[in-house]
N, CA, C and O of each residue as an XYZ file, in Angstrom:
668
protein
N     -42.621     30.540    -11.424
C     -42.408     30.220    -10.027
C     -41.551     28.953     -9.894
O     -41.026     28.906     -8.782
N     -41.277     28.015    -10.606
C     -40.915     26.819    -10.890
C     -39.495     26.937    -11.022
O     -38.739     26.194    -10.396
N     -39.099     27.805    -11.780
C     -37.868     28.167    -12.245
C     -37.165     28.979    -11.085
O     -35.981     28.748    -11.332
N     -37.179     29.609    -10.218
C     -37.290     30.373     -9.352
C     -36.640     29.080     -8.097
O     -35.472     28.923     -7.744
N     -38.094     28.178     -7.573
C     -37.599     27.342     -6.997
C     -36.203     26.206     -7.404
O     -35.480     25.758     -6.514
N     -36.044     25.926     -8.619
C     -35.125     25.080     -9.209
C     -33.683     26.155     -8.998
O     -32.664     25.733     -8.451
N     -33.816     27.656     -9.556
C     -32.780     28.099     -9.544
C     -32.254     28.347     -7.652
O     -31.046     28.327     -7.416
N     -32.985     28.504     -6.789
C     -32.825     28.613     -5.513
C     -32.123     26.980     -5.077
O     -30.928     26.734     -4.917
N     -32.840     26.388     -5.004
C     -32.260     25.063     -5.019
C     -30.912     24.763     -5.519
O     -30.133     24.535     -4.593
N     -30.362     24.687     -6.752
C     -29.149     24.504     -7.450
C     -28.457     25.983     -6.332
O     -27.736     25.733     -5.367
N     -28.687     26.824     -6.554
C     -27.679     27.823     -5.685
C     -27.494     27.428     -4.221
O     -26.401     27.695     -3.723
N     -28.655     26.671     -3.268
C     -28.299     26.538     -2.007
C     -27.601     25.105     -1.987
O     -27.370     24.704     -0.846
N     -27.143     24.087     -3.225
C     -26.629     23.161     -3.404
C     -24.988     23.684     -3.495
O     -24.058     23.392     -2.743
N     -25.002     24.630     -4.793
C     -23.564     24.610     -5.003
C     -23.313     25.700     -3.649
O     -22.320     26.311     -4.043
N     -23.574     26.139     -2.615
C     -23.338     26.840     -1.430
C     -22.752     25.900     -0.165
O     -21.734     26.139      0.485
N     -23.675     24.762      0.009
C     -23.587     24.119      1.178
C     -21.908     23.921      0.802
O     -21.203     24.331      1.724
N     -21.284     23.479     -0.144
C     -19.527     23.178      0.868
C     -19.083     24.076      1.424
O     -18.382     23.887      2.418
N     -19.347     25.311      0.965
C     -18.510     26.355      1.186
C     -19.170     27.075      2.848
O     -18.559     27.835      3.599
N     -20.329     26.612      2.995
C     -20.964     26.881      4.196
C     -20.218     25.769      5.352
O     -20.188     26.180      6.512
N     -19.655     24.468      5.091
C     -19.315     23.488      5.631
C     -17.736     23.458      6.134
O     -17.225     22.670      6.929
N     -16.974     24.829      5.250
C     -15.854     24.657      5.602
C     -15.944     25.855      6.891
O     -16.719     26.803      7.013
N     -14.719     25.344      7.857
C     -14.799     26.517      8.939
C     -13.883     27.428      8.709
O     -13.290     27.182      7.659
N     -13.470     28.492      9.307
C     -12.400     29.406      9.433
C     -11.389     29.159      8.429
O     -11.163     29.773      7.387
N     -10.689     27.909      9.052
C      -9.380     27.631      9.281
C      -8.930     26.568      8.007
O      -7.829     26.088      7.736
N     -10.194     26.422      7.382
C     -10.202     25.394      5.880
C     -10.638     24.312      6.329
O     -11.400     24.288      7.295
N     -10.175     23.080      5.617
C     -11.351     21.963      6.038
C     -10.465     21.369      6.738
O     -11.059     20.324      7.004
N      -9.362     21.289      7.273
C      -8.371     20.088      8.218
C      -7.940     20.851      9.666
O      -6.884     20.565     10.230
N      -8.773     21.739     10.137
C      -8.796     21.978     11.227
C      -7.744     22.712     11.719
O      -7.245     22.413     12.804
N      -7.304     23.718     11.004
C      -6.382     24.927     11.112
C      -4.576     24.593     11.181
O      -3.688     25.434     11.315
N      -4.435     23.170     11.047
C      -2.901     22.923     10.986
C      -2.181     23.104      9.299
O      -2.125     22.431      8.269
N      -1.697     24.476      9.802
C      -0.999     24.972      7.994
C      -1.479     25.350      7.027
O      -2.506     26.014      7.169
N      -1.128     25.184      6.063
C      -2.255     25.514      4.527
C      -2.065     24.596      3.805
O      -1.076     23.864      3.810
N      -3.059     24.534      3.057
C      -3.037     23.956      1.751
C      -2.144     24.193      1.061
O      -2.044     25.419      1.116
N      -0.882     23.563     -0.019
C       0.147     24.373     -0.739
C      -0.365     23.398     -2.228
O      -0.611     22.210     -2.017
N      -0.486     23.840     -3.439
C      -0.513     23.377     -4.896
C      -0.084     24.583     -5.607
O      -0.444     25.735     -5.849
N       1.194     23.459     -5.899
C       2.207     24.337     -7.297
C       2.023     23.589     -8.776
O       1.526     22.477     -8.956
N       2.504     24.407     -9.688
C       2.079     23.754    -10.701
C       4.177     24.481    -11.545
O       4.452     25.576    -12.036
N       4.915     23.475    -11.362
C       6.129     23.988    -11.962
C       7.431     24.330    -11.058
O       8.612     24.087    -11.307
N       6.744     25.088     -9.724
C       7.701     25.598     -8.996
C       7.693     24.989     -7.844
O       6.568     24.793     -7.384
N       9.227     24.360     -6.778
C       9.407     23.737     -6.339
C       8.963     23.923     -4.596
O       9.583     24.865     -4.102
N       8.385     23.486     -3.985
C       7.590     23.616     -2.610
C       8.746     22.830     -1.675
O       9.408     21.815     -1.894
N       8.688     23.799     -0.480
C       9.231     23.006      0.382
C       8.765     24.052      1.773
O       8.683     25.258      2.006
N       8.529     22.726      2.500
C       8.427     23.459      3.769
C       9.709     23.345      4.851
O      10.400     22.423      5.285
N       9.663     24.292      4.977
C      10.973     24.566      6.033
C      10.800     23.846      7.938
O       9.929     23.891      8.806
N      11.871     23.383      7.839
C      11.942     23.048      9.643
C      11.203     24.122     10.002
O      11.289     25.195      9.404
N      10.078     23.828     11.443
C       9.219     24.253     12.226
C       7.857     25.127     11.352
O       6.970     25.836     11.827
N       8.067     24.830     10.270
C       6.615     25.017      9.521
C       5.728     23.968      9.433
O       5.990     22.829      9.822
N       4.504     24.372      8.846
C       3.659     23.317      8.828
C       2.532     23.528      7.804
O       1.897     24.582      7.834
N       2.224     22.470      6.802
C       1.226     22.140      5.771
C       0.306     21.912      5.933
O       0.146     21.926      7.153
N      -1.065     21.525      5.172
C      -2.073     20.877      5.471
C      -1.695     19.665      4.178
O      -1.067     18.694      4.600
N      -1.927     19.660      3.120
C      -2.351     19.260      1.810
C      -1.257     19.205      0.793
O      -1.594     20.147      0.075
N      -0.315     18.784      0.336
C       0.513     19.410     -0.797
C      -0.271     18.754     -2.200
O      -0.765     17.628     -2.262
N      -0.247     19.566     -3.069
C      -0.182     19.038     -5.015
C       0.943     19.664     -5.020
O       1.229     20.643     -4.332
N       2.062     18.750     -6.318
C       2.797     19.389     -6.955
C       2.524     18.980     -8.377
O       2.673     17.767     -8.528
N       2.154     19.658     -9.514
C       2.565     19.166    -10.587
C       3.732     19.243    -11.482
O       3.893     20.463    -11.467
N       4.799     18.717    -12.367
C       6.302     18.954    -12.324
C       6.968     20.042    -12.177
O       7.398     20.992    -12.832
N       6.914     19.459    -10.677
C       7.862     20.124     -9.261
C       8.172     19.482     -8.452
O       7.335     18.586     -8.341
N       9.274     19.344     -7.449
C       9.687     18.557     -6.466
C       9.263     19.112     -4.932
O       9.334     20.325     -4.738
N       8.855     18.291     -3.925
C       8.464     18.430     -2.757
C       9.566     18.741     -1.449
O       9.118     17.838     -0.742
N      10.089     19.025     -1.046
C      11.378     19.189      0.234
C      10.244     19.197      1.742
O       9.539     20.180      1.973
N      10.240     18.111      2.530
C       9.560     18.795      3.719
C      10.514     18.303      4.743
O      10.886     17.137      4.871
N      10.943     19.546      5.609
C      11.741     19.439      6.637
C      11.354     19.728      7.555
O      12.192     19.940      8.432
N       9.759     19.926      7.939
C       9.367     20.397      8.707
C       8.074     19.410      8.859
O       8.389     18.227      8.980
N       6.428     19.738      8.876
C       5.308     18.867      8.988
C       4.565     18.926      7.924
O       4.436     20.072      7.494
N       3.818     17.788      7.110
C       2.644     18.190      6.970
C       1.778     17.192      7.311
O       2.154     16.021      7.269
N       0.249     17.603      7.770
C      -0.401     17.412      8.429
C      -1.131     15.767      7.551
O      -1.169     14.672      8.111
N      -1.555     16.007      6.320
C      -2.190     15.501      5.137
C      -1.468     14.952      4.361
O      -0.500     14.264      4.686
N      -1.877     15.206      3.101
C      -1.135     14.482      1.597
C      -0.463     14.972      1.189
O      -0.416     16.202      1.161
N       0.391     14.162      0.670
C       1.712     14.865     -0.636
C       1.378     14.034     -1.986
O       1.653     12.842     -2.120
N       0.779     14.790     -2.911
C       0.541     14.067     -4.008
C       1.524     14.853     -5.214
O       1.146     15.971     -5.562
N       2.628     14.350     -5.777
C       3.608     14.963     -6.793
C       3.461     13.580     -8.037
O       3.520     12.350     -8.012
N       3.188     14.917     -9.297
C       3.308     14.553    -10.609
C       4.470     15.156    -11.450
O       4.697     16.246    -11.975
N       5.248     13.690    -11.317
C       6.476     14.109    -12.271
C       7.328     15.446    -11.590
O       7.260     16.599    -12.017
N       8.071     15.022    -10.525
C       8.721     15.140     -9.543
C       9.118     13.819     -8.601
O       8.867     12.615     -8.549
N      10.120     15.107     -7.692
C      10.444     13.853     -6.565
C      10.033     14.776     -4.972
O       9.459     15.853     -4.818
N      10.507     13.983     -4.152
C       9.866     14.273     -2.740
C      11.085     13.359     -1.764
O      11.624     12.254     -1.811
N      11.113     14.516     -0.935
C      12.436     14.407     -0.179
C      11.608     14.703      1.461
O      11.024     15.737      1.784
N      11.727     13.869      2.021
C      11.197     13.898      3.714
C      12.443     14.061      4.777
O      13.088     13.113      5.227
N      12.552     14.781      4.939
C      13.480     14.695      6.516
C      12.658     15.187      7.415
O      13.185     14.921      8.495
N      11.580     15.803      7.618
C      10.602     15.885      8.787
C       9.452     14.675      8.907
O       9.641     13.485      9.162
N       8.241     15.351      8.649
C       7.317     14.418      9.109
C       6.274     14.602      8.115
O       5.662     15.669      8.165
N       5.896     13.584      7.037
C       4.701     13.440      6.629
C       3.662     12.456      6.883
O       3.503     11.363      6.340
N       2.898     13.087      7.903
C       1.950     12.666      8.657
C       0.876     11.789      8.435
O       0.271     11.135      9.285
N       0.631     11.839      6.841
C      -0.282     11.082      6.343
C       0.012     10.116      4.824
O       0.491      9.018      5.109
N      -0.106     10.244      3.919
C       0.208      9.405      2.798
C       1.029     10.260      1.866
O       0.798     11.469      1.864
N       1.988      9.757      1.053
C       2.650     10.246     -0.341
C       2.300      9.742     -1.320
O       1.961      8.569     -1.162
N       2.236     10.071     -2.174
C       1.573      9.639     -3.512
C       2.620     10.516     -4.516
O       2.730     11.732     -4.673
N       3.324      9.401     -5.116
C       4.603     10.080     -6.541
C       4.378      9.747     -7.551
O       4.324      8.517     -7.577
N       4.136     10.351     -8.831
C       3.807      9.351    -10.029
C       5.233      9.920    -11.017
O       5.346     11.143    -11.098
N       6.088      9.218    -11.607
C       7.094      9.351    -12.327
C       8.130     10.212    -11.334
O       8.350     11.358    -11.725
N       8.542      9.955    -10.562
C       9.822     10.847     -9.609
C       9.802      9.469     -8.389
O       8.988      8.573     -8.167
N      10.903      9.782     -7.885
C      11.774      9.674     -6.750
C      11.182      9.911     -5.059
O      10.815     11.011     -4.645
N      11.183      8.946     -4.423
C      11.176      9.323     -3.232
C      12.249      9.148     -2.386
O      12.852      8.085     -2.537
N      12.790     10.160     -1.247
C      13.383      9.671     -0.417
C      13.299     10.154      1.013
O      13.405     11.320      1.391
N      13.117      9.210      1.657
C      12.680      9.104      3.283
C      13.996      9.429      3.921
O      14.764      8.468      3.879
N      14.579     10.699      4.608
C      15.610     10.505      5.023
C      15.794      9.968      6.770
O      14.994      9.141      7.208
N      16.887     10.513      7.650
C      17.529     10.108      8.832
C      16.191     10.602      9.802
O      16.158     11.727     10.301
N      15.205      9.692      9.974
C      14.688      9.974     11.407
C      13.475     10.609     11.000
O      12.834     11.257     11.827
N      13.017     10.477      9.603
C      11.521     11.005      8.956
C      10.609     10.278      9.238
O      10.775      9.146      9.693
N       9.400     10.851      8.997
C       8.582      9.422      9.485
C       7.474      9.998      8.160
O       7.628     11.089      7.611
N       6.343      8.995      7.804
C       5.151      8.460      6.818
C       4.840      8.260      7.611
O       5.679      7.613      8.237
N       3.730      8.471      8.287
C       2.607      8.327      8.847
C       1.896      7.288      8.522
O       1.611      6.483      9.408
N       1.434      7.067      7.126
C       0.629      6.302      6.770
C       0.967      5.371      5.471
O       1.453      4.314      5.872
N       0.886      5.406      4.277
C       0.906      4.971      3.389
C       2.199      5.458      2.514
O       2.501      6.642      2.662
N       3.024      4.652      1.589
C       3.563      5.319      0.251
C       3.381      4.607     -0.776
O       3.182      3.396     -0.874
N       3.501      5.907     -2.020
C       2.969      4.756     -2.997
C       4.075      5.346     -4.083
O       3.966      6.572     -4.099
N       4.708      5.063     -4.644
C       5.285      5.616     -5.607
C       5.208      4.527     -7.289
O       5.548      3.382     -7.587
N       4.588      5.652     -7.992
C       4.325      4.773     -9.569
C       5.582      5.594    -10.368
O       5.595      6.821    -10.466
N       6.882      4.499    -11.048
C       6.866      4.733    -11.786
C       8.580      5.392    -11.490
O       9.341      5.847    -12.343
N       8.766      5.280    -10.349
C      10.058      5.765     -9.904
C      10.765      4.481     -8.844
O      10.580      3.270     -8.727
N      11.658      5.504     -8.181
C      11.884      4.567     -6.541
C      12.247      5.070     -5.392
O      12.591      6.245     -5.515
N      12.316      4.655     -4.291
C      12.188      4.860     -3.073
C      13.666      4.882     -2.447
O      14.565      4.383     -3.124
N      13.935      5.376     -1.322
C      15.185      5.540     -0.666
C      14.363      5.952      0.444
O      13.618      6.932      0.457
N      14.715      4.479      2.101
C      14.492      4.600      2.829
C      15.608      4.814      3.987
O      16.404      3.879      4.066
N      15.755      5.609      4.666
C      17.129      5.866      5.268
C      16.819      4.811      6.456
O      15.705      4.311      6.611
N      18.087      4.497      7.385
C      17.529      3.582      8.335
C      17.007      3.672      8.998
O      16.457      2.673      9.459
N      16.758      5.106      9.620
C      16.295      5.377     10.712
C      14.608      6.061     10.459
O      13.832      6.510     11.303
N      14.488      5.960      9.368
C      12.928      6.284      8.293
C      12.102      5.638      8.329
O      12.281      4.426      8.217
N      11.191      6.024      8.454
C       9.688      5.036      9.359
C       8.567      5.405      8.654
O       8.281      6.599      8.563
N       7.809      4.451      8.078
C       6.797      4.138      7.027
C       5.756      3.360      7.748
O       5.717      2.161      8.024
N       4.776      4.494      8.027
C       3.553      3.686      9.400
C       2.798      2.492      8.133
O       2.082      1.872      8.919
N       2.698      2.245      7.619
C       2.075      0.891      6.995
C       2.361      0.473      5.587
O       3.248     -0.381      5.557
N       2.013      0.718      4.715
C       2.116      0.445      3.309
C       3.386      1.094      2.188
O       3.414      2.230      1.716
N       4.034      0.363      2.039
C       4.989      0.969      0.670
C       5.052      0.500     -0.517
O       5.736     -0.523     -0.534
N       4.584      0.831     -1.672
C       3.867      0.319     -2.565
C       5.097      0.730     -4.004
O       4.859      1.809     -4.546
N       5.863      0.224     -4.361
C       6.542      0.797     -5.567
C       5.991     -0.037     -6.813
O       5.697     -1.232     -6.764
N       5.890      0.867     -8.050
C       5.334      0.341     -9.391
C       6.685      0.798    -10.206
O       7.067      1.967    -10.261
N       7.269     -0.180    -10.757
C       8.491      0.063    -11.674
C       7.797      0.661    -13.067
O       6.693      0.311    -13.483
N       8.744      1.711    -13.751
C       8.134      2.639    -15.016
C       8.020      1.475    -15.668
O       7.609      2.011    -16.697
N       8.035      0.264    -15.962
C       7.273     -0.695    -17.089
C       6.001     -0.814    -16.637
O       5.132     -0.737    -17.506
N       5.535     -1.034    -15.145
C       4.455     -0.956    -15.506
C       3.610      0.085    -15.669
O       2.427     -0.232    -15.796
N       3.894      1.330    -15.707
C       3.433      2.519    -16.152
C       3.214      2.405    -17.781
O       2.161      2.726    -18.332
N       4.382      1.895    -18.468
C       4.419      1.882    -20.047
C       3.743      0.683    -20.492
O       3.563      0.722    -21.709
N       3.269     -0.449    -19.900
C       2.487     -1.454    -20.299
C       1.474     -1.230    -20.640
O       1.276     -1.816    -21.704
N       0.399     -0.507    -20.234
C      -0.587     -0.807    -20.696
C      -0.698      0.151    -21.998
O      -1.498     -0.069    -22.907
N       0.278      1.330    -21.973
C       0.717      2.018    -23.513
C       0.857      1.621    -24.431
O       0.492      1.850    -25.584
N       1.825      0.502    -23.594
C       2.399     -0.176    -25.107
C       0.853     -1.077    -25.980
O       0.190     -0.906    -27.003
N       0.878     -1.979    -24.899
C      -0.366     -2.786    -25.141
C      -1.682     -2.059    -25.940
O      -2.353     -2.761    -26.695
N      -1.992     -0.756    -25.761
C      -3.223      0.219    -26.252
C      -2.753      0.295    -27.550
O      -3.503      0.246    -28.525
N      -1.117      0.455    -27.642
C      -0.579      1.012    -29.184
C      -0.688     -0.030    -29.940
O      -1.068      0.075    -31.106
N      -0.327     -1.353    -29.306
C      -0.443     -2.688    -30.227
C      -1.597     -3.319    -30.796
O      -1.620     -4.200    -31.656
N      -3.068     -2.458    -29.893
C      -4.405     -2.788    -30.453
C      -4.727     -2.113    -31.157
O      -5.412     -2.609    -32.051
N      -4.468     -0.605    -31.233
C      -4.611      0.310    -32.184
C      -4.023     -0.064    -33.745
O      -4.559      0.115    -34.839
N      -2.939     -0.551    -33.458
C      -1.675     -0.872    -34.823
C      -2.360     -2.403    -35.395
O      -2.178     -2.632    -36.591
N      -2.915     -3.151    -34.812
C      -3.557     -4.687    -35.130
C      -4.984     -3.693    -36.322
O      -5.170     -3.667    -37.539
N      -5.805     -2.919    -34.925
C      -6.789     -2.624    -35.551
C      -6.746     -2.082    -36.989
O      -7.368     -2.572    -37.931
N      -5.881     -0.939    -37.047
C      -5.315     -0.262    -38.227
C      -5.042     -1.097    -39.745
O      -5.492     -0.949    -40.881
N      -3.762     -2.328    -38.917
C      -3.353     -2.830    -40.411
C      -4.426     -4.292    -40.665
O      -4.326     -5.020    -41.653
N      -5.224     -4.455    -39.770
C      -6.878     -5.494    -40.161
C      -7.502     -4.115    -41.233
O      -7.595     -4.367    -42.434
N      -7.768     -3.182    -40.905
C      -8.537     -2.278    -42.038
C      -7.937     -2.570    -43.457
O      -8.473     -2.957    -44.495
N      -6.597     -2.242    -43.134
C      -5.990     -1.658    -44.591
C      -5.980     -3.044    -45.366
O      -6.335     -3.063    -46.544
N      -5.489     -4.458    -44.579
C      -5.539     -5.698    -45.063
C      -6.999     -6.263    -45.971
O      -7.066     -6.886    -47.030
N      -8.218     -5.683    -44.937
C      -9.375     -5.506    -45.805
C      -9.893     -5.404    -46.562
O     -10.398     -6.218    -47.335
N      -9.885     -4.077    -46.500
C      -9.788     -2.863    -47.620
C      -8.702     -3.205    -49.241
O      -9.094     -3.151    -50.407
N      -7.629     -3.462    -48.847
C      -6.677     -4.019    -49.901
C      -7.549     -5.398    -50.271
O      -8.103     -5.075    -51.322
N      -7.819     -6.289    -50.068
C      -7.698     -7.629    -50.555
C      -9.465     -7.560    -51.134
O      -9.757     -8.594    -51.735
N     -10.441     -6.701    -51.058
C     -11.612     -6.506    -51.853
C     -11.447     -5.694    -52.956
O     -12.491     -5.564    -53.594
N     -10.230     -4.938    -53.524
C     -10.312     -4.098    -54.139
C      -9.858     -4.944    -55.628
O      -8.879     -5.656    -55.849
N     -10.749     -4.629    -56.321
C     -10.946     -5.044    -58.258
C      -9.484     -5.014    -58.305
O      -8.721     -4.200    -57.785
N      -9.212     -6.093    -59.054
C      -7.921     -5.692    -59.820
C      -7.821     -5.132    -61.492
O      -7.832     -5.953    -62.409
N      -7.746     -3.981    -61.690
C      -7.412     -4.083    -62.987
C      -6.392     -4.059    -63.681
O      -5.320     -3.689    -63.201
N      -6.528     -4.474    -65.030
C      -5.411     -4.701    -65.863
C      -5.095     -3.637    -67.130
O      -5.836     -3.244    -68.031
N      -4.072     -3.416    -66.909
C      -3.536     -2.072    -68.056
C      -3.281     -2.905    -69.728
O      -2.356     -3.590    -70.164
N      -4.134     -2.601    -70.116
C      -4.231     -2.879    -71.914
C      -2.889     -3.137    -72.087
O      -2.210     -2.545    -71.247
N      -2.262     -3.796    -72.857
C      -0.391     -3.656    -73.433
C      -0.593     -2.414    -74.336
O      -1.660     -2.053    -74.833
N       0.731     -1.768    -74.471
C       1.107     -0.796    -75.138
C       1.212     -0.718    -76.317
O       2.308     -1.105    -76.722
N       0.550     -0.387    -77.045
C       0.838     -0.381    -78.815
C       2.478      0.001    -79.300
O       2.778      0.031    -80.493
């Protein structure tokens, strides 16, 4: 009976999100969700998004989206309206003539192109690719310390012996 209740439980747990979303998905019926993994997304003038993922693929929105644009290793090109935050890690952004950010940008690892008439409702955040490769480098240089401390070790306890001379 125990098991019964535990397994009912865990099932009306992993249920409740899916009971929580409505109709129309969870952002209230403006567009869809779009995640590519390779192939290049773009929404066209007078369309409309909810959500973008790209993973290396590039973003085009000439039209709305409602939510996020999060692209890995790609770039992202705005001439409409992204309504809420961008998020680029290794690619390119560019804000063109009369686009607007809504909210936040963050780009790691690339750079930005803001046209003049391109409007960034609060935060623009660029991380140059060194500091992407810093803390790499830095991990490789503790690894390589750690490594040649072993072998330095290891070498300088070891017996020396001596080869008899040759008859």
């Amino acid at each position: 009976m125990r098991r019964l209740i535990v397994l009912l439980t865990f099932m009306g747990l992993m249920a409740a999100p899916l009971l929580a979303l409505d109709e129309e998905g969870d952002h209230g019926g403006h567009g869809q969700d779009i995640v590519h993994f390779g192939s290049n997304v773009t929404v066209a003038s007078g369309e409309e998004a909810n959500d973008i993922v790209c993973f290396l693929c590039s973003v085009q929105v000439d039209g709305t989206v409602h939510h996020d644009i999060v692209v890995f290793l790609g770039s992202v090109r705005v001439n409409g309206n992204a309504e809420h935050d961008i998020v680029d890690f290794a690619g390119n952004v560019s804000i063109g003539e009369g686009a607007t950010v809504g909210h936040d940008l963050v780009v790691m690892g690339g750079s930005r192109h803001l046209a003049r008439t391109g409007f960034i409702g609060h935060e623009s955040v660029i991380f140059p690719p060194i500091m992407i490769a810093l803390p790499f480098v830095i991990l490789f240089g503790i690894i390589l310390g750690i490594v040649r401390l072993i072998r330095w070790l290891v070498a300088s306890n070891r017996p020396v012996y001596y080869r008899p001379p040759q008859p």
